[in-house]
C-alpha positions as CSV (number, residue, x, y, z in Angstrom):
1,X,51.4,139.1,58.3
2,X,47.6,138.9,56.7
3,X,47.5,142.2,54.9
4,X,50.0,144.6,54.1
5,X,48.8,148.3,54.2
6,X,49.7,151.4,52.9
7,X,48.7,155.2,52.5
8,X,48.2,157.3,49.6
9,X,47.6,161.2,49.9
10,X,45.9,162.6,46.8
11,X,48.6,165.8,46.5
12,X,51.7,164.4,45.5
13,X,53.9,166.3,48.0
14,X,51.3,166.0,50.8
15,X,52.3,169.7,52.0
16,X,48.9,171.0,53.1
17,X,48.1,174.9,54.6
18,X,45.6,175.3,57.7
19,X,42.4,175.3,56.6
20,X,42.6,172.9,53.9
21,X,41.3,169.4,52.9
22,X,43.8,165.9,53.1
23,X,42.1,163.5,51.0
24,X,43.8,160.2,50.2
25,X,43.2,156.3,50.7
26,X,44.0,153.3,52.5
27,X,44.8,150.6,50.5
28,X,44.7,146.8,52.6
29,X,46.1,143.7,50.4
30,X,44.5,140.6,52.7
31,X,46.5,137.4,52.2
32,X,43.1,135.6,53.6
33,X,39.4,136.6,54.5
34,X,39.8,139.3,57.6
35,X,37.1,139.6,60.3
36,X,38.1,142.6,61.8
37,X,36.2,145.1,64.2
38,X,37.0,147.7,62.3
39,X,39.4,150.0,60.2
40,X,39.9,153.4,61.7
41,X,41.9,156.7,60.9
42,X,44.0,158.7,62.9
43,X,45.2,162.1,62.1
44,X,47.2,164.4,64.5
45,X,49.9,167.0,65.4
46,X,52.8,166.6,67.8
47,X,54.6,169.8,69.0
48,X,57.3,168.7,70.9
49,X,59.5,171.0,73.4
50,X,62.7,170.0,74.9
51,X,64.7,172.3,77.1
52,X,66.6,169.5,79.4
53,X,67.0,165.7,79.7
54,X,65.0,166.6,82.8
55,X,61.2,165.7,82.3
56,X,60.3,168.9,83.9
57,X,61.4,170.6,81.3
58,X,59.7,168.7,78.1
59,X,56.4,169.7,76.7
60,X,54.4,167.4,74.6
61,X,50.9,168.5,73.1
62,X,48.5,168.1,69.9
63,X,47.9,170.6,67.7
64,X,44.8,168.8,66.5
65,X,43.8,165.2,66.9
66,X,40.8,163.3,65.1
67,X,40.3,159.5,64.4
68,X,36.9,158.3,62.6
69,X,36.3,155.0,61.3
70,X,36.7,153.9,57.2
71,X,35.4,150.6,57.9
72,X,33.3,148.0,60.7
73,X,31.2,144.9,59.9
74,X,27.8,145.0,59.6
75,X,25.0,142.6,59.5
76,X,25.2,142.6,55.7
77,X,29.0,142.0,55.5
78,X,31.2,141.0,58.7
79,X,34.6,141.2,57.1
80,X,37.2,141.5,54.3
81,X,37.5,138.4,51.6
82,X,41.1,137.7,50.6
83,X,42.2,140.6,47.8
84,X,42.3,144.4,47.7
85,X,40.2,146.8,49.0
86,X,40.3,150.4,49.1
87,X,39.5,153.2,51.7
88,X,39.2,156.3,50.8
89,X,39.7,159.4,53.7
90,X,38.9,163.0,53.8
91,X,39.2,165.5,56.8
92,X,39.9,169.3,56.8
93,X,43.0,170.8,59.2
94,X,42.1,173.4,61.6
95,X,42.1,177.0,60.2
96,X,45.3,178.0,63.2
97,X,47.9,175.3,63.2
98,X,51.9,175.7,63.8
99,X,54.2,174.5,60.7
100,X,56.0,171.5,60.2
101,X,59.0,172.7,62.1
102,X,62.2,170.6,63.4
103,X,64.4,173.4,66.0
104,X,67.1,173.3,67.8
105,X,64.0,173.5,71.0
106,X,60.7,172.2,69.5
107,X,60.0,169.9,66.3
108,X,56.4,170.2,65.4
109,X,55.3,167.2,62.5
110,X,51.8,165.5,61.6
111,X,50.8,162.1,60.5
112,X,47.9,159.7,59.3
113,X,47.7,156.3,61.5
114,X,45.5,153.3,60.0
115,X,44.7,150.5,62.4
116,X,43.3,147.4,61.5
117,X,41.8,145.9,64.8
118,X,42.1,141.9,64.7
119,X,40.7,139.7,67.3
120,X,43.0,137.0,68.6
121,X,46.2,138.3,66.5
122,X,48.2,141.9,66.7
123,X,46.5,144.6,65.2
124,X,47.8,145.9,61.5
125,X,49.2,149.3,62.4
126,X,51.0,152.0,59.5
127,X,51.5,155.5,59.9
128,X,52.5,158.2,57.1
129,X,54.0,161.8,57.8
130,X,52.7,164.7,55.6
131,X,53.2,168.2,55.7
132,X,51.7,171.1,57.2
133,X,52.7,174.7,55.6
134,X,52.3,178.4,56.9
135,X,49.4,179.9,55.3
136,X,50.3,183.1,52.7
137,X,51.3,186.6,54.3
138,X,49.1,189.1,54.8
139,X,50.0,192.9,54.5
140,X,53.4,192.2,53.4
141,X,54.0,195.4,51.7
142,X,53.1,197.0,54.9
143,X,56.7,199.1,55.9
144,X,58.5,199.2,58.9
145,X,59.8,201.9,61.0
146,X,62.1,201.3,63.9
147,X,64.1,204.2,66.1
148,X,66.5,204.3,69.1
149,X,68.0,207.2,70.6
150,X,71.2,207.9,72.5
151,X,71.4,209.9,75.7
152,X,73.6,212.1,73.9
153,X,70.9,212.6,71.1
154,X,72.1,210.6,68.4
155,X,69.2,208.7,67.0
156,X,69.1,205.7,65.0
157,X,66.4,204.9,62.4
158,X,65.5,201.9,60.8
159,X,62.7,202.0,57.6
160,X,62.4,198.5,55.7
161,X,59.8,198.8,52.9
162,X,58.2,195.3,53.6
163,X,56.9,193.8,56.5
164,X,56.7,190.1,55.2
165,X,58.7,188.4,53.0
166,X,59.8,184.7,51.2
167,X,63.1,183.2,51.1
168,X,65.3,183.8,48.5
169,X,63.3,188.0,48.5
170,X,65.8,190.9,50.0
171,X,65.0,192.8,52.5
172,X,65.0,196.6,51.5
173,X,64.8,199.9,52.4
174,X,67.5,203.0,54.5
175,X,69.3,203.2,57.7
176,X,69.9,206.9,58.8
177,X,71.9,208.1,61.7
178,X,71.1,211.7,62.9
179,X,72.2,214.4,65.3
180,X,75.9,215.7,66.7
181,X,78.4,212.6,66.5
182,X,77.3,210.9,63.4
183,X,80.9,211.7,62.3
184,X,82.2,209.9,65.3
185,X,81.4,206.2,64.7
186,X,83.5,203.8,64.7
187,X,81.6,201.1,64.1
188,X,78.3,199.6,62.2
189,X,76.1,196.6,61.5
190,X,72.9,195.0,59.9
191,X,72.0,191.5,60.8
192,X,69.1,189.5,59.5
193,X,68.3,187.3,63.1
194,X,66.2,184.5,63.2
195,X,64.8,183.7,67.1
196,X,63.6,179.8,68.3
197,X,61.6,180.5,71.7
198,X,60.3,177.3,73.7
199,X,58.5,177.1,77.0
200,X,57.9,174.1,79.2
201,X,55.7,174.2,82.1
202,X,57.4,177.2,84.0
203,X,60.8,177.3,81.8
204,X,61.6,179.5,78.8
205,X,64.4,179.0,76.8
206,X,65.3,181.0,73.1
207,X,68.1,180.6,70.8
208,X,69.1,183.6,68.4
209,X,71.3,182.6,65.2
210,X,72.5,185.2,63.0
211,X,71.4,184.4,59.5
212,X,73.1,187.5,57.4
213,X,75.4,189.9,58.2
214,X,76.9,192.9,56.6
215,X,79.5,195.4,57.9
216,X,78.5,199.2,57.1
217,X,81.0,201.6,56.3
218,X,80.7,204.5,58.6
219,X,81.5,207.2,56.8
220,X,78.2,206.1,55.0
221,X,76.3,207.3,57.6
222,X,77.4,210.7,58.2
223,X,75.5,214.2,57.8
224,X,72.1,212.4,58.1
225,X,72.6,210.8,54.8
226,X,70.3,207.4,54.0
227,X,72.4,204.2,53.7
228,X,70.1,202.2,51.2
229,X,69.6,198.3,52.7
230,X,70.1,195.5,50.8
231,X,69.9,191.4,52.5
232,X,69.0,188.4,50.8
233,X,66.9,185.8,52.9
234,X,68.4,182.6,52.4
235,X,66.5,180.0,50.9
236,X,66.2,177.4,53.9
237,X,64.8,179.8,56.3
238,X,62.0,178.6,58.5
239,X,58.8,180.5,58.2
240,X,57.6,182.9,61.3
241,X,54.8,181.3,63.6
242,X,53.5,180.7,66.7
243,X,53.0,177.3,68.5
244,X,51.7,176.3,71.7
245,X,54.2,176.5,73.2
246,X,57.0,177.6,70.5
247,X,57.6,180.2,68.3
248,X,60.0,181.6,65.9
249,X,60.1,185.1,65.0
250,X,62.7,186.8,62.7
251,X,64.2,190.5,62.9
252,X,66.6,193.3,61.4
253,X,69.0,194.5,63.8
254,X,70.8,197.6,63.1
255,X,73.9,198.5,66.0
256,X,76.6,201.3,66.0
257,X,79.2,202.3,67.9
258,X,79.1,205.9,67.9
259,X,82.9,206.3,69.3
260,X,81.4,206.8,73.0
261,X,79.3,205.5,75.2
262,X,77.2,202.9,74.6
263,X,76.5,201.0,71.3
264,X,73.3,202.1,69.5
265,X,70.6,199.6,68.7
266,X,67.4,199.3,66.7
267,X,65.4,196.3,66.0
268,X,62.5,195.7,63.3
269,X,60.4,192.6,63.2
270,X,59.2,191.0,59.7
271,X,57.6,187.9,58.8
272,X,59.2,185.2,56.5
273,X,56.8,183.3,55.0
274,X,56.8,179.5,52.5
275,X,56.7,179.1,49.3
């Protein structure tokens, strides 16, 4: 090989929010003097859906995609003597991009590609990942209300006291069950739910995992009386956004069974951010 390359980011952890700047540098160590037609960058996104082995029912798109030249001969100087030389890059990400993400439907990453264009020999190719993060919530301490009611009038009411929140935060705040045949339930649950959603072309497909679950005694919710709410967010859950053609969206489930009939079921929707 004539050169080795690499690629340095100037943050140490390259993890980057929409919006921001990437600087960094290419760094080419020629063996011998290199006339090449030029040195150029490529930065881009990949979001990446897969609902089937069936190629009607994979997605592949770009976020963002940009290349720009670091270095091309001129009259003055027509290539690279034998040593070290630097390259120094700077571009900003779009202010809307989807996380770094990697599903069980869609991985999302981004990268910096270098190529070295040599006539009459293979061009020098590298490429380095970096991260793209979810910028900070907004309105997080905005609180949620969520109801359902029964045929028989029973109603079910959900108020959390935050609408966004990190991992490793709880979600707070009361259940309440009210009307006739609150003393009747069997039955009750809270779930912390995390939703993947991917489409391809004309197909949709969504998986639900239940993160956290807790088991509510009953008798806790009789008489109208407010069951106070508790959940941790565990520390490796992914952040809420919206891709392309992805998504992953996070909610508190509250269902009873209230002895008859049906099973009873609210829903509210927060936002889980990064730190």
């Amino acid at each position: 090989m004539p050169a080795q390359l690499s690629i340095q980011f100037e943050s140490a952890n390259a993890i980057y929010q929409p919006g921001q700047s990437v600087r960094g540098s290419v760094r080419l160590a020629a063996k011998s003097d290199l006339h090449p037609r030029g040195v150029t960058v490529r930065t881009y996104g990949k979001e990446a859906t897969s609902l089937s082995m069936n190629a009607a029912m994979n997605v592949l798109t770009h976020p963002f995609d940009l290349s720009f030249s670091v270095w091309s001969p001129t009259i003055e100087s027509d290539g690279l003597r034998a040593g070290d030389h630097t390259f120094p890059f700077e571009f900003a990400l779009p202010l809307v991009l989807p996380p770094t993400f990697d599903g069980e439907l869609t991985t999302i990453d981004y990268r910096v590609e270098v190529k070295v264009n040599l006539p009459l020999h293979a061009d020098l190719h590298l490429e380095k990942p970096f991260i793209v993060s979810v910028p900070p919530l907004v309105d997080a301490d905005k609180s949620i209300r969520a109801t359902a009611t029964s045929p028989h009038g029973l109603t079910l009411e959900l108020n959390l006291q935050a609408s966004g929140l990190y991992p490793d935060e709880h979600v707070t705040g009361e259940l309440l069950v009210i009307g006739s045949g609150s003393e009747t339930i069997k039955q009750a649950m809270i779930d912390l739910v995390s939703r993947e959603k991917g489409g391809a072309h004309d197909f949709v497909d969504r998986v639900e995992n239940v993160r956290v679950r807790a088991e509510i005694d009953p008798t806790q919710l009789r008489n109208g009386k407010p069951f106070p709410i508790d959940m941790p967010i565990p520390a490796d859950a992914g952040p809420s956004f919206v891709g392309q053609h992805s998504s992953q969206t996070h909610i508190v489930r509250v269902q009873i069974d209230p002895g008859s009939g049906r099973p009873l079921a609210t829903e509210a929707l927060i936002r889980i951010g990064a730190r």
